[in-house]
C-alpha positions in Angstrom: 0.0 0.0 0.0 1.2 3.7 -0.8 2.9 5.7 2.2 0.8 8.3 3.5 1.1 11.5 5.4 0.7 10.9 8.8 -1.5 14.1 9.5 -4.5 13.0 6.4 -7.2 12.9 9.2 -5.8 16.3 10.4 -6.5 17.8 7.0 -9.9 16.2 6.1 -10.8 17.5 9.7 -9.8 20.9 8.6 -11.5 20.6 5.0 -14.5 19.6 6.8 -14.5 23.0 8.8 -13.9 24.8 5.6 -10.5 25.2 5.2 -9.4 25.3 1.0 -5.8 24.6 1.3 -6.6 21.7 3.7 -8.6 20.2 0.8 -6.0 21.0 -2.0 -3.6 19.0 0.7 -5.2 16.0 1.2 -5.9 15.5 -2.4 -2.0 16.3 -3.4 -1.5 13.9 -0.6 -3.8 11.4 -1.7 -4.1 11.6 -5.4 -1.4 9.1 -6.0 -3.9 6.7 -4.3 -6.9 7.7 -6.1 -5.4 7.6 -9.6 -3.6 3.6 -8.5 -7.0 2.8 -7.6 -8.7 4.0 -10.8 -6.2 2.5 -12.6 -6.6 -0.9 -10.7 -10.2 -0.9 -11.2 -10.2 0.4 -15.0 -7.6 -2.8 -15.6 -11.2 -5.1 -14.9 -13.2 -2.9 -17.0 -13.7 -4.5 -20.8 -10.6 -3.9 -23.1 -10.3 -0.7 -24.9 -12.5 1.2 -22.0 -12.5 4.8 -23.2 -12.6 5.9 -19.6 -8.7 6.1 -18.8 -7.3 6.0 -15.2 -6.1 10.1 -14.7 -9.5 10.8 -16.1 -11.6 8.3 -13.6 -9.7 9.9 -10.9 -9.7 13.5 -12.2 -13.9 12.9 -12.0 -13.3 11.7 -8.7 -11.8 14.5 -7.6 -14.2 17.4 -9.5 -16.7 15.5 -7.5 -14.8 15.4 -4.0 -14.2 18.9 -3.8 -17.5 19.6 -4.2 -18.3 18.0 -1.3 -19.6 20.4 1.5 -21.9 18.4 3.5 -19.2 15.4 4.3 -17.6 15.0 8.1 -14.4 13.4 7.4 -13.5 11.1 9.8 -9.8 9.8 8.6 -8.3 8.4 5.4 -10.7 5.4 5.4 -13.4 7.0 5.3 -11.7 9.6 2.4 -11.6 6.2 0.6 -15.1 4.7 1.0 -16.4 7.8 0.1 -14.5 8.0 -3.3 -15.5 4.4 -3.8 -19.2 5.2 -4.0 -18.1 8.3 -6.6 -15.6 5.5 -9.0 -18.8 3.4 -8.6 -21.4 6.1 -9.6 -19.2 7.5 -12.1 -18.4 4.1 -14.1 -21.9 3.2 -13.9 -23.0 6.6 -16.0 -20.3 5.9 -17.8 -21.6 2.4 -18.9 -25.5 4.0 -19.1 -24.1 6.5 -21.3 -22.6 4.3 -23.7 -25.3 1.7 -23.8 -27.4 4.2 -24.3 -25.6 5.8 -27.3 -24.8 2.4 -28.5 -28.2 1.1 -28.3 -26.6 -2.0 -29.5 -27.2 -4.2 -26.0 -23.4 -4.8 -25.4 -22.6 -4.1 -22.0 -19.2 -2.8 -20.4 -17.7 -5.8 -18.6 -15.7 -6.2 -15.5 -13.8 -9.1 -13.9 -14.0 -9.7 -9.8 -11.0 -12.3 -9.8 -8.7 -9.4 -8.8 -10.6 -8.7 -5.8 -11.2 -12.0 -4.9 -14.8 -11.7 -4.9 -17.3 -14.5 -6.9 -15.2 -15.8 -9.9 -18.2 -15.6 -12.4 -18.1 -18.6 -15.3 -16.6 -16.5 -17.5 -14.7 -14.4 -14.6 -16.3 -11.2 -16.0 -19.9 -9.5 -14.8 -21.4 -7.1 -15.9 -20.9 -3.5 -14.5 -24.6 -2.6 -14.8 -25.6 -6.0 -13.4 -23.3 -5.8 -10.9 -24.6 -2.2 -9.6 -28.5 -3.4 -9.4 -27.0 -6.4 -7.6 -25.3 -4.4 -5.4 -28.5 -2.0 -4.5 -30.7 -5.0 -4.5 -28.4 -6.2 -1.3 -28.9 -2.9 0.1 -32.5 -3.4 0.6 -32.0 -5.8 2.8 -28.5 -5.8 4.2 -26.8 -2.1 3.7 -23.8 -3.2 5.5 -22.9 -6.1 3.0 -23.7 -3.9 -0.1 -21.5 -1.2 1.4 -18.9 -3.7 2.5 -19.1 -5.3 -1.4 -19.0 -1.7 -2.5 -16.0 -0.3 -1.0 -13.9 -3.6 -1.7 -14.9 -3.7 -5.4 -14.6 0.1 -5.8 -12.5 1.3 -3.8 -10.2 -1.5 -2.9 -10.1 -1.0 0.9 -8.8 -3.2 2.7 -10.8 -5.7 5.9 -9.1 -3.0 8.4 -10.0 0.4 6.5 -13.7 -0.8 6.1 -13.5 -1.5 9.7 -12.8 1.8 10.4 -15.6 3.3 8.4 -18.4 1.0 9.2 -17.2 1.1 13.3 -17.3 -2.6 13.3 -14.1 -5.4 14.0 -11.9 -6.3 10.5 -13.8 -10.0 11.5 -17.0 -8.8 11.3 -16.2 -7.5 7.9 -14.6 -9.9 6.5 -17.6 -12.3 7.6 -20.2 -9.9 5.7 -17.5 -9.4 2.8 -17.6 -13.3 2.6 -21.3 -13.6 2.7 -21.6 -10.5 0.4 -19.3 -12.3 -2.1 -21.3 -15.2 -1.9 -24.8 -13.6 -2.7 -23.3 -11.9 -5.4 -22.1 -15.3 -6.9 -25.6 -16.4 -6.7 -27.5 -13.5 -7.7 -25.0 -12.9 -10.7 -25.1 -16.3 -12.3 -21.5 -17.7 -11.4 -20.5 -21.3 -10.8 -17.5 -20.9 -9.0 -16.1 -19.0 -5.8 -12.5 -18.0 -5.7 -11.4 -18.8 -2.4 -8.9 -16.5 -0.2 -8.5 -15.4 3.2 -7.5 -11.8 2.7 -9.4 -9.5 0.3 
C-alpha cells in the first residue's frame, strides 16, 4: 500500500470546517492513491474502456471537492467515500454508452482481482453488478456497502472496519457472505477462495 502522510485525518478535519488549502492537501497527498486505484479498477473494466485511469480519478476529484456536507472522519473513510463516486461514475459511464450504443453490449468487469465470486466467464457485468449491489442494500446495507468499498475502492478488511465502526472479522464475515450472494445473484459457478481481500 502507498505511504501516506501521517497528518491525512488532520486535514480532512480541517476541510471539513472549511479550510481550502486543507482540501487541495489531502488530495496532493492522496491523489497518488486515487489515480492507483482507478487504474486498478479500470484494468477489470472491458478492453479498450474509453474511460482512462487520470480521467476516472480526475472525476473523482471534481466531485470530492465539491463535497460540502461530508464529516471526514480519517483516510478510510476519504476512501469509502470516493469508492461510491468511482462506482457512480463508471456506472453513467456504462449507461451512457449503452445508451448511445443502443446495440445491448454491456461494459464488462472481472471480480478475480478482488477475490470476490469468480463468475463462469470471470467477467460481470458493471450494470448488473450495480443493481445487484443496490438489490443487497435493501435488505443488508452493510454487506452492499462492505461489497462496494472492496470492489470500488479496494479497501482493505481493516479500512472498512474503520468506516463501518465494526471489528476487521465482522467484515470480513459480511465481505464473505456479500461475495457469496453476489455469486448467486450474478449467475456464477465458481467461488474463488482467499483469506485476505
Amino acid at each position: 500500500m502507498a505511504e501516506v502522510d501521517p497528518d491525512v485525518t488532520g486535514l480532512l478535519r480541517a476541510w471539513t470546517a472549511g479550510d481550502l488549502e486543507a482540501r487541495d492537501r489531502v488530495m496532493e497527498v492522496l491523489y497518488r492513491e486515487l489515480r492507483r486505484r482507478a487504474a486498478a479498477h479500470l484494468r477489470r473494466e472491458r478492453a479498450g474502456h474509453s474511460l482512462q485511469p487520470t480521467a476516472l480519478a480526475h472525476e473523482a476529484y471534481l466531485r470530492l471537492i465539491d463535497q460540502r456536507l461530508v464529516v471526514w472522519q480519517n483516510r478510510a473513510h476519504f476512501l469509502a467515500v470516493v469508492s461510491q463516486m468511482m462506482r457512480r461514475i463508471l456506472v453513467d459511464h456504462a449507461r451512457a454508452r449503452l445508451a448511445a450504443k443502443r446495440s445491448g453490449r454491456w461494459a464488462r468487469v472481472t471480480l478475480s482481482n478482488i477475490d470476490a465470486a469468480a463468475i463462469a466467464s470471470d467477467r460481470v457485468d458493471l450494470l448488473d453488478l450495480d443493481a445487484a449491489l443496490n438489490r443487497l442494500a435493501t435488505f443488508d446495507a452493510r454487506k452492499s456497502r462492505i461489497a462496494e468499498m472492496r470492489f470500488f475502492g479496494g479497501l482493505s478488511l481493516e479500512e472498512m472496519g474503520q468506516v463501518l465502526d465494526v471489528s476487521p472479522k465482522t467484515v470480513e464475515r459480511d465481505w464473505q457472505a456479500a461475495r457469496a450472494w453476489l455469486f448467486k445473484t450474478l449467475g456464477g459457478s465458481a467461488v474463488q477462495q482467499r483469506d485476505d481481500p
